[in-house]
C-alpha positions in Angstrom: 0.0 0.0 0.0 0.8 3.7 -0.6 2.5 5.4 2.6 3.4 8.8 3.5 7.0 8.0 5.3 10.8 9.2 4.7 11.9 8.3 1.4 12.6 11.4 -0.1 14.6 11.6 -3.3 16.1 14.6 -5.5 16.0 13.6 -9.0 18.3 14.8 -11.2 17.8 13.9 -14.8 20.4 13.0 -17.3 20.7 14.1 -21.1 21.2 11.0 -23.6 19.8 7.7 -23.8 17.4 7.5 -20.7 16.2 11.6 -20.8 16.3 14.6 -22.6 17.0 16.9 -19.7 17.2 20.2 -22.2 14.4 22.9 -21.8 16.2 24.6 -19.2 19.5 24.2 -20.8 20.6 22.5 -17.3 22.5 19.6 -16.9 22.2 19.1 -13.2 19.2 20.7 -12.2 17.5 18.6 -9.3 14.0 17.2 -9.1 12.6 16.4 -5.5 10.5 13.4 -5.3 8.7 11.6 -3.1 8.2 7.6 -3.7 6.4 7.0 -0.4 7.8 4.1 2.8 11.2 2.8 3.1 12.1 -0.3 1.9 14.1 -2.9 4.2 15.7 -5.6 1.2 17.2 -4.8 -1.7 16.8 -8.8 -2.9 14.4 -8.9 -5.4 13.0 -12.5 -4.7 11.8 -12.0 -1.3 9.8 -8.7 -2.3 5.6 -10.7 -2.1 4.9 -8.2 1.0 5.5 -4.4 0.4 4.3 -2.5 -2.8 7.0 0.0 -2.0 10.1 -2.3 -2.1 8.5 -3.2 -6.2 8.8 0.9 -6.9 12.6 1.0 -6.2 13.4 -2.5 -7.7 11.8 -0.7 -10.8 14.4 1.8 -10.7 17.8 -0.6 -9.7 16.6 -4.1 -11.5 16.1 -4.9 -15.3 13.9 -8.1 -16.1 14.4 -9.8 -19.3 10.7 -8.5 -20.6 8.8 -5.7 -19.3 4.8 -5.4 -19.5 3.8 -2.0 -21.1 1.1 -0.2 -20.1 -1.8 -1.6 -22.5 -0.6 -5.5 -21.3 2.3 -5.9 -24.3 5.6 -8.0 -23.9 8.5 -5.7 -24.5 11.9 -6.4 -24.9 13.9 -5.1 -21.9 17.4 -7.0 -21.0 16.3 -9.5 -23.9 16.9 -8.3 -27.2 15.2 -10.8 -28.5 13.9 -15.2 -28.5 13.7 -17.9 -31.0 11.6 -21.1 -29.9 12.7 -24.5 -30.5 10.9 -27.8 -30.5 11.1 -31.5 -32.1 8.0 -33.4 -31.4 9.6 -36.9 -31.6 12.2 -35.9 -29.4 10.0 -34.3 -26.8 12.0 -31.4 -27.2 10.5 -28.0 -26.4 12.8 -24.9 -25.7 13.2 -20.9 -25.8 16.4 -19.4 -26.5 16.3 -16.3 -24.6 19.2 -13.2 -26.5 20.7 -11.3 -24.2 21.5 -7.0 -24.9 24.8 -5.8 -24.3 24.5 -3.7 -21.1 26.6 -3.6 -18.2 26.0 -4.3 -14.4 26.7 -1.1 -11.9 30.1 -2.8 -10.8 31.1 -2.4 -14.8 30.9 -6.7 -15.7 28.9 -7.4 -18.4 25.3 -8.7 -17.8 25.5 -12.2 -19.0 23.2 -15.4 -19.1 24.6 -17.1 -16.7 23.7 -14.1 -14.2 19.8 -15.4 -15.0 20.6 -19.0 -14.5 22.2 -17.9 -11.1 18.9 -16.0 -10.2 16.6 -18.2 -11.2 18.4 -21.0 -9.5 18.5 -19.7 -6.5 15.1 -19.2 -6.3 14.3 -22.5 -6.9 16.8 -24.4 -4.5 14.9 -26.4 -1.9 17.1 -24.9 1.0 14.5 -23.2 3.4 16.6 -19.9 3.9 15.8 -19.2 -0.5 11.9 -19.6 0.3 10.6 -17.5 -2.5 6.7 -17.1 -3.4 8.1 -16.3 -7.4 9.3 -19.9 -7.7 5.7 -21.1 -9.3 6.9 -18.5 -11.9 9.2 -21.1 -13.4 7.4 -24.3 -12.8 7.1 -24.9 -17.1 10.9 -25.7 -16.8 12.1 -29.1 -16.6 12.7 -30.4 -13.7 12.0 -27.1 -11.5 9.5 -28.0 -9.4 11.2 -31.7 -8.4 13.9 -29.2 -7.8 12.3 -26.5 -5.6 10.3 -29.9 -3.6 14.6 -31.5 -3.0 13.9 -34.5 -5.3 16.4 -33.8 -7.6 19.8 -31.8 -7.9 19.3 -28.0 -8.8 21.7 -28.9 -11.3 19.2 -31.1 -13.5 16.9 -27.9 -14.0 16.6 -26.9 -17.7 18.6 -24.1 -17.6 22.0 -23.5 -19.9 24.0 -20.1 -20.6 26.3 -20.0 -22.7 27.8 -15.5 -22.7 24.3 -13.8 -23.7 22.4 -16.7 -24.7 20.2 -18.3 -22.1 18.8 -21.7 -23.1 15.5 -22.9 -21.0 14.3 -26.5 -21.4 10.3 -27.1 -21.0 8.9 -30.3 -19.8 6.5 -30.2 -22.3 4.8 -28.0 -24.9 3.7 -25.2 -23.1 2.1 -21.6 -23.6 4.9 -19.6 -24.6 3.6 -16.6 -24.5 2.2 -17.0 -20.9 5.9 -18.0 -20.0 7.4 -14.4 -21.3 4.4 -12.9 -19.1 5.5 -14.4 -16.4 9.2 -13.1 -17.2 8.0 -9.5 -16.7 8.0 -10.0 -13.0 11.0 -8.1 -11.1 11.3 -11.4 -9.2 13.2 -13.0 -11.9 15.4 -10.1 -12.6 19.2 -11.4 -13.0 21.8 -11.4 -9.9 25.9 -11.7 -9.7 26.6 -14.6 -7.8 30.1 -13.1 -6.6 28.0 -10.4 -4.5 25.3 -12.2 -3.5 27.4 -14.5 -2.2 30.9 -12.6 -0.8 32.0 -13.8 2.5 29.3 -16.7 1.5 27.0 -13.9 3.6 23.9 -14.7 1.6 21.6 -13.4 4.7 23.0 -10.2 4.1 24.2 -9.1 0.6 20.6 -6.8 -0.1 21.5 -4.9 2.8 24.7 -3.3 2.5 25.1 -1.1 -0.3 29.0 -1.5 -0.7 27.9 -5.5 -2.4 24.8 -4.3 -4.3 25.2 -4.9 -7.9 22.1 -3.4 -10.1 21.1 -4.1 -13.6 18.4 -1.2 -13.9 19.1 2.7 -14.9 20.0 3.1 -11.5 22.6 2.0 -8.7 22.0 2.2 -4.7 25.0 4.9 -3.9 24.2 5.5 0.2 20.8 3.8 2.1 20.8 4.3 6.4 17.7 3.0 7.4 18.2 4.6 11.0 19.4 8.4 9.6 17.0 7.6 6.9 18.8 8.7 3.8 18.4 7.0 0.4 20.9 8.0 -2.5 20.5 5.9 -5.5 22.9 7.3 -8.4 23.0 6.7 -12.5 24.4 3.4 -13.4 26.8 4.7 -15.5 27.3 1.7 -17.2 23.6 0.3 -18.1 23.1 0.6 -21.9 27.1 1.2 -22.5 29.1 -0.8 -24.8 31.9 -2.7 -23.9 31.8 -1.4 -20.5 32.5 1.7 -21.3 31.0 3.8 -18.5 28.6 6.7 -19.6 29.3 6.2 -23.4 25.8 7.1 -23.8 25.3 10.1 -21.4 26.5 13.3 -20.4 26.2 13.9 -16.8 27.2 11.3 -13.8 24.5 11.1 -11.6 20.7 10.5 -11.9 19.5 10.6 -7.9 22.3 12.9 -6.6 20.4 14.0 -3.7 18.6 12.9 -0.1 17.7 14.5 2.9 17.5 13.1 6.3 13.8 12.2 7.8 13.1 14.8 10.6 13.4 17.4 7.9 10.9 15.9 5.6 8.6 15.1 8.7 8.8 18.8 9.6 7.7 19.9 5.8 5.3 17.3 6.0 3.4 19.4 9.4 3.7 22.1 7.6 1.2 21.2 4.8 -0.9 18.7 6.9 -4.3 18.4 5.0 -2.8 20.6 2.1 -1.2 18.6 -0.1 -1.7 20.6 -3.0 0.6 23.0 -1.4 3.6 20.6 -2.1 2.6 21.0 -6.3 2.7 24.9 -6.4 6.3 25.9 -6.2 8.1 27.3 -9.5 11.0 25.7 -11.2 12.9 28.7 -10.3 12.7 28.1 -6.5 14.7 24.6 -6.7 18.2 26.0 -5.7 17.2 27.4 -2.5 14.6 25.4 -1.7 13.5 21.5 -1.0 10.3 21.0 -3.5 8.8 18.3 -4.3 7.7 18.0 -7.8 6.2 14.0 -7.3 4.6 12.3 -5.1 4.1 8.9 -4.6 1.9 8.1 -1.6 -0.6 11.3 0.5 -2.3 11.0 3.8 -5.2 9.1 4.2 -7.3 11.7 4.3 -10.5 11.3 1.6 -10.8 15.0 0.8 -7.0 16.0 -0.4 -7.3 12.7 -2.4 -9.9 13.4 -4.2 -9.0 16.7 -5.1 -5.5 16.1 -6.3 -5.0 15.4 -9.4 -3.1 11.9 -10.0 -2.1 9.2 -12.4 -4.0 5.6 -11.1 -3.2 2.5 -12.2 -4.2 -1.4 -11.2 -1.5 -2.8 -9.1 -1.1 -6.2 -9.2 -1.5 -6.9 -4.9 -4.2 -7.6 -2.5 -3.6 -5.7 0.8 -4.5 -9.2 3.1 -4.4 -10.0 6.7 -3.5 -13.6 7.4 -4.4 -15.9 10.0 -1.9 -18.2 11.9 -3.9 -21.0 11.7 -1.3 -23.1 14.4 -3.0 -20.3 16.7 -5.7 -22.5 18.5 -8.1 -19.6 18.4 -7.7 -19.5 14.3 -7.7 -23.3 13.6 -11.2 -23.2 12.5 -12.2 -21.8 9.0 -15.5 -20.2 10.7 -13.5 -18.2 13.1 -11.7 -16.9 10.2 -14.9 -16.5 8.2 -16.9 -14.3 11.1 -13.4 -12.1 11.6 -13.8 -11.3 7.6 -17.2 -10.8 7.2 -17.9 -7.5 9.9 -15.2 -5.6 7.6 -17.1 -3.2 5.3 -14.2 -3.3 2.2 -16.7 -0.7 0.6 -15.7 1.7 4.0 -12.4 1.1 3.8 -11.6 1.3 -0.2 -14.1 4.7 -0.3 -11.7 6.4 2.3 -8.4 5.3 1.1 -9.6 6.5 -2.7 -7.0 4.8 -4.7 -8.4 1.3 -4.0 -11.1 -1.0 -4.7 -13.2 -3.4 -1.8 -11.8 -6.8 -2.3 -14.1 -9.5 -3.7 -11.6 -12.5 -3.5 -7.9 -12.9 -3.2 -6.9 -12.7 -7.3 -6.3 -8.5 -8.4 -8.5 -7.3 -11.0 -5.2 -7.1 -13.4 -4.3 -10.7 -13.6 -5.4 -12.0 -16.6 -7.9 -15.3 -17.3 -6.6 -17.8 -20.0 -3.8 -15.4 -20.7 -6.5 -12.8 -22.8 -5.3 -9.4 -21.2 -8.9 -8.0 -22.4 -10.6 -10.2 -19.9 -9.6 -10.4 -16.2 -9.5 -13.0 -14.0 -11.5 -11.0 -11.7 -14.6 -10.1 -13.7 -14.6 -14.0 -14.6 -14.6 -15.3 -10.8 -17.7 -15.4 -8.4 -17.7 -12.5 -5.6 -16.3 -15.1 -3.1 -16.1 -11.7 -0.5 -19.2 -9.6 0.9 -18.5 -6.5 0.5 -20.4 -4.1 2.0 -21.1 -5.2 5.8 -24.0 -5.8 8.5 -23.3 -9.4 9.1 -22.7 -9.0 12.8 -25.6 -11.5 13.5 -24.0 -14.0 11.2 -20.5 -13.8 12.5 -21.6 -14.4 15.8 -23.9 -17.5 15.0 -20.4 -18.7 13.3 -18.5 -17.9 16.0 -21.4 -20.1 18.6 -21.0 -22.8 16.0 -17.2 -22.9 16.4 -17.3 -22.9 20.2 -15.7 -19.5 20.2 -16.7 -16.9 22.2 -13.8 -14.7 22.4 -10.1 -14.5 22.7 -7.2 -12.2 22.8 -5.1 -11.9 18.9 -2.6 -9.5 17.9 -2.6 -7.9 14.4 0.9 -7.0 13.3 1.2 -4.5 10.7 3.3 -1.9 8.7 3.3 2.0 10.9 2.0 3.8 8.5 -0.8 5.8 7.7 -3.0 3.6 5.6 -2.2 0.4 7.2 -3.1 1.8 11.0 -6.6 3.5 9.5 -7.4 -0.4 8.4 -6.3 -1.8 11.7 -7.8 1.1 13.7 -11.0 -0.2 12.0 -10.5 -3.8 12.0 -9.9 -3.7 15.9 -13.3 -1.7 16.6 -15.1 -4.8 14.3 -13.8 -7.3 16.1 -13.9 -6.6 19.6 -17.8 -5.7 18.6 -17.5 -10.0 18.3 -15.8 -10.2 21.5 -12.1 -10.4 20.7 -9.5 -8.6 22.6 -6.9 -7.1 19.6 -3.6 -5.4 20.3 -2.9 -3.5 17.3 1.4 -4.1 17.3 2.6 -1.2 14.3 6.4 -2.4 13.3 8.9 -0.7 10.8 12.2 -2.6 10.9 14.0 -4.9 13.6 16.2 -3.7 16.0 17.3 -7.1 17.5 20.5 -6.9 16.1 21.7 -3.7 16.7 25.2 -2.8 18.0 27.0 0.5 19.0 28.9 2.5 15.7 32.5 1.7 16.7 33.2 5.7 15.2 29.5 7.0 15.0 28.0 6.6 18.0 25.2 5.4 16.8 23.2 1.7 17.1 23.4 0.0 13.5 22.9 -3.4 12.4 25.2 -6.0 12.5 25.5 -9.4 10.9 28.7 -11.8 11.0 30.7 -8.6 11.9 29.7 -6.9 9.3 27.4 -3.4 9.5 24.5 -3.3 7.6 22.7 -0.1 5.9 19.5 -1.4 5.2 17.8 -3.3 8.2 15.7 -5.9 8.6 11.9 -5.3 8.2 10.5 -7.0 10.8 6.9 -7.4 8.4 8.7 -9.4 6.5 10.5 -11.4 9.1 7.8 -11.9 10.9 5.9 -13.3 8.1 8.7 -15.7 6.9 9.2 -17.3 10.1 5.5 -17.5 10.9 5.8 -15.1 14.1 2.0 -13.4 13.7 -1.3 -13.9 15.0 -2.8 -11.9 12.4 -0.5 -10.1 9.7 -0.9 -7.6 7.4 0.5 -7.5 3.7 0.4 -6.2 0.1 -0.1 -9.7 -1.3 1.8 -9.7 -4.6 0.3 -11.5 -7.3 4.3 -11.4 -9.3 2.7 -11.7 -12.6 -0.4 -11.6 -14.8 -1.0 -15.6 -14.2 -3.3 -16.6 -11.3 -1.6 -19.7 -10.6 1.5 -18.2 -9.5 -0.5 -16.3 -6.5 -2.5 -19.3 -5.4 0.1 -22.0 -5.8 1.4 -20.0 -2.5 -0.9 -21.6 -0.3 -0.2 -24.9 -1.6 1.7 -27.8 0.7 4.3 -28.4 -1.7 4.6 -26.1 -4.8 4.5 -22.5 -2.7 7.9 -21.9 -3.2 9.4 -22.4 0.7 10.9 -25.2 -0.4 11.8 -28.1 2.5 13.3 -28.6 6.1 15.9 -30.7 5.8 16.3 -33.3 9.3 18.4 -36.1 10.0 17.1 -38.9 11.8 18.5 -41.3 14.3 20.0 -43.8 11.8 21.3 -41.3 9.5 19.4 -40.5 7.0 17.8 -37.3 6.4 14.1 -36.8 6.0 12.8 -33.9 3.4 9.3 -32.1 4.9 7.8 -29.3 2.5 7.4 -26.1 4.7 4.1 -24.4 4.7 2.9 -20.7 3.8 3.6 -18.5 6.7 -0.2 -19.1 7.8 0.2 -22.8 8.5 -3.0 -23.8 6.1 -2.5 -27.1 4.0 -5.7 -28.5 2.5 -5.8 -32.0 0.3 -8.6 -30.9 -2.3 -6.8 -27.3 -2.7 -3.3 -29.3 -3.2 -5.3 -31.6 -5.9 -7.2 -29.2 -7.9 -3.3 -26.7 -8.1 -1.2 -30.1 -9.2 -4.2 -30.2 -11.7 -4.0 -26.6 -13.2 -0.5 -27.1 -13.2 -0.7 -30.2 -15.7 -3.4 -28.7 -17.8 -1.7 -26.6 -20.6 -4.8 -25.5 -22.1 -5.5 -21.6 -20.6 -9.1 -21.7 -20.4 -9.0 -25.0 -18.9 -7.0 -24.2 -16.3 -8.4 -20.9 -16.0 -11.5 -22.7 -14.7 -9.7 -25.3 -12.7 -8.0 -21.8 -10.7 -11.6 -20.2 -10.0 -11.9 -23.6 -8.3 -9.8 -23.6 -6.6 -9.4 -19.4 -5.6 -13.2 -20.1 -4.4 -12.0 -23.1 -1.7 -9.2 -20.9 -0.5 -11.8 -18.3 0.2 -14.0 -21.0 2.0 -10.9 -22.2 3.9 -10.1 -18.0 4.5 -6.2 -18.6 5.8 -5.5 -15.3 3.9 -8.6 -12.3 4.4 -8.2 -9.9 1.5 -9.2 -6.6 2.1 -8.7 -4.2 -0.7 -7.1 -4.2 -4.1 -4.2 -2.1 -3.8 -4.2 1.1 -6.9 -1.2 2.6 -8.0 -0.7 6.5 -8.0 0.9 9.8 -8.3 0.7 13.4 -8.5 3.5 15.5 -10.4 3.8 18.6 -11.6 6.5 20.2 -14.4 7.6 16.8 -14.9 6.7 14.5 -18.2 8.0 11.3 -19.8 6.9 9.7 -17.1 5.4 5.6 -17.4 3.4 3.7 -15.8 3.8 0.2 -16.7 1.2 -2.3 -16.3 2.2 -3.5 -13.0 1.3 0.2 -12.0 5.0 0.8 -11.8 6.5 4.1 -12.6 9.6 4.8 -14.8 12.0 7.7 -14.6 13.9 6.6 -17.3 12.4 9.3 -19.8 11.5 12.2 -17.3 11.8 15.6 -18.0 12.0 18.5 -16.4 9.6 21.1 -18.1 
């Protein structure tokens, strides 16, 4: 979701490939922006619980394929593909062409870079649990890989320098496939810093290992002074490595202020936001103006009367339920807690979102036609608008419970606290006692600065810049009563989203144990909630088999309307992209509702 925070950017835009930075005549004129909360991980993989962390991955990462606006593949790091198949040998590839563009570091962006990625994602080790593994399930051997049958070595993946070779089990959609390489999940990764010091746990969270693909670089990121510099990769689109062959001035994001200064502007224009929009160009060198903004107050009025840019985006703000919780261990419990929320209330005051009517976002696509959504195709599996009070509590008799004490964990932020705020009222009306527990990042780890002074993070001696989010640990590891998310759908496909709640194909991959006489026993970890259900495991291993879109397209409403029965996850609304600029153009959304700077201009 959208939140007003302390990232707060100066934009300075470059003349040459990426911009056209001219009608001024200034070269390094800056451009204040606002993007909205800071992000605590920098690895693309792990990113299925924070809408904000997909706006900077935009900026730093380049997938293979991007999704325009209107739903169309586009080349991006792939200049182009060739498919490849021999019936009577059962053989069925894509061979995937690589661009010549450079990593931040100045190595050259090669195939084996993907394989390394995509590999990672799918090893069975618990610590790479990634929800974006069903992304890549069409490849041989990938899921026997991600469930610790077979070696991670026997998935069909081959690079040979910018030619990236993926073997199919079978004939497949192809087209579906590139979709599904559009999602900044699968976005390539250097092996040599993800893996230096073989500190995996902690390469996305110190800038000095970072290596990005994207128009962008991460230059300087403190999570506790809150400062976020993210500089021109110099290199991306160069040839032969040559850094800024095909630009003019070094630095994109030159700039970043601390976060008691932008809290401080923020008081001053409290229920004003306009007031942030109506400075002149002129007034940039003395002063801190924000020309974009990315997230506003929850506040229906200043919404509404700003004038923004909305798009779909592809999440599902969700609570989840722990269903090892004794109190949550029956569906109806879960059922009566999700029917007393009016989504209606809650989507009319937030504006830039629509009341939830199952788990799937309206811009994921049924049987892989981009005209017809996967919502508008599904039953309303939610009630919407709300005076179910009576129900909830004949539900709640029927399960035996009368009451109990929960907490609900989420983000401290604006829009995540009005929802809770709410929630907490509804549900104590049943006769639950909720503590409302608002979390940024973890300070578990912290140490004293050895020079500053200050508490940072350390891990394995090393000092970290960007800390852990404790949302996303605590939804990992299972550490929730009731969690809040933006529940990312990673692509246009259904199936990817719903294979999460799945016993075996969700992408945690397994615990590994070693019993008394020596051998070692393989379990599949669960989704964070704990839910595992037979029929929902049979009808995903069947929409997983059946190649035909509309077939499996039905097989997926099937099973999206059993989840809802079962309720582990409680969708609430479907998250909108937005933002309000002024004197800046060239600026796209794509059709994940993600914004690029790459052609911005300062009018």
């Amino acid at each position: 979701m959208k939140k007003v925070i302390s990232l707060f950017l100066a934009v300075l835009m470059l003349v040459g490939s990426l911009a056209a930075f001219t009608s001024c005549g200034a070269k390094d004129a800056t451009i204040a922006v606002y993007l909205g909360d800071q992000l605590y991980d920098l690895d693309p993989s792990m990113a299925c619980v924070n809408d904000e962390a997909m706006e900077v991955f935009k900026l730093i990462y380049e997938p293979l394929f991007t999704l325009n606006e209107k739903g169309k593949v586009k080349n991006a790091l792939a200049s182009g593909y060739r498919i490849i198949e021999n019936e009577a040998e059962n053989l069925y590839q894509m061979e995937i062409t690589l661009r010549e563009t450079y990593w931040s570091t100045g190595h050259q962006v090669t195939a084996d870079d993907v394989c390394y990625a995509w590999k990672r994602i799918l090893d069975p080790n618990e610590s790479h649990q990634s929800q974006a593994a069903p992304l890549l399930y069409d490849i041989k051997n990938a899921l026997a890989v991600k469930q610790g049958t077979v070696s991670v070595d026997a998935v069909g993946l081959a690079a040979n320098k910018d030619i990236l070779t993926i073997t199919f089990e079978g004939k497949i959609d192809y087209d579906a496939f590139l979709r599904n390489l559009t999602s900044l999940a699968l976005v390539p990764l250097r092996e040599d810093t993800v893996t230096i010091n073989n500190a995996e746990s902690w390469w996305s969270k110190r800038t000095s290992v970072i290596a990005t693909n994207g128009p962008f670089s991460v230059s300087f990121y403190d999570t506790e002074l809150g400062e976020f510099t993210l500089q021109r990769n110099v290199y991306y689109n160069s040839k032969e490595g040559e850094a800024g062959a095909s630009v003019i001035t070094p630095a994109l994001l030159n700039a970043i202020w601390p976060n008691e200064n932008f809290y401080n502007y923020m008081d001053d224009f409290d229920g004003d936001i306009n007031a942030y929009m109506k400075h002149k160009v002129e007034e940039l060198i003395t002063e801190r103006v924000i020309f974009y903004l990315g997230s506003m107050p929850v506040d229906k009025e200043i919404r509404e009367n700003t004038k923004v840019t909305v798009g779909n985006s592809l999440s599902t703000y969700s609570y989840i339920f722990n269903t090892n919780n004794p109190l949550f261990a029956d569906a109806r419990v879960r059922q009566a807690l999700s029917m007393v929320i009016d989504r209606e209330k809650i989507a009319e005051t937030l504006v830039y979102a629509e009341a939830a009517t199952g788990l799937v976002a309206p811009g994921v696509w049924n049987a892989g036609n981009r005209r017809v959504s996967f919502r508008s195709q599904g039953d309303v599996l939610i009630k919407t608008e709300v005076d179910a009070m009576d129900a909830a509590l004949e539900l709640l008799d029927e399960a035996g419970v009368t009451g109990g004490k929960f907490t609900l964990t989420v983000r401290d932020t604006a829009e995540d606290m009005y929802i809770a705020a709410y929630a907490e009222e509804r549900w104590e009306e049943l006769g639950f006692q909720v503590t409302v527990k608002a979390e940024t990042y973890d300070t578990s780890s912290w140490a004293d600065n050895a020079t500053g002074g200050r508490k940072v993070q350390q891990r394995e001696g090393n000092e970290l810049t960007v800390y852990d989010d404790a949302i996303q640990t605590a939804y990992w590891e299972g550490n929730f009563d009731v969690i809040g998310v933006d529940y990312q759908m990673y692509s246009t496909n259904a199936f990817t989203v719903l294979c999460g709640f799945t016993t075996d194909m969700n992408g945690n991959g397994v615990v590994t144990s070693n019993a008394q006489d020596g051998n070692y026993t393989y379990t599949a970890k669960l989704h964070c909630s704990g839910f595992s259900n037979a029929e929902y495991d049979t009808l995903m291993k069947q929409a997983l088999a059946e190649k035909d879109l509309e077939k499996r397209a039905t097989i997926l409403h099937q099973a999206e309307a059993l989840l809802m029965e079962e309720m582990p996850i409680m969708p609430i609304v479907f998250n909108h992209s937005y933002y309000a600029s002024q004197s800046i153009s060239g600026l796209h959304m794509d059709y994940y509702g993600l914004v690029s700077f790459a052609g911005a201009r300062l009018k």
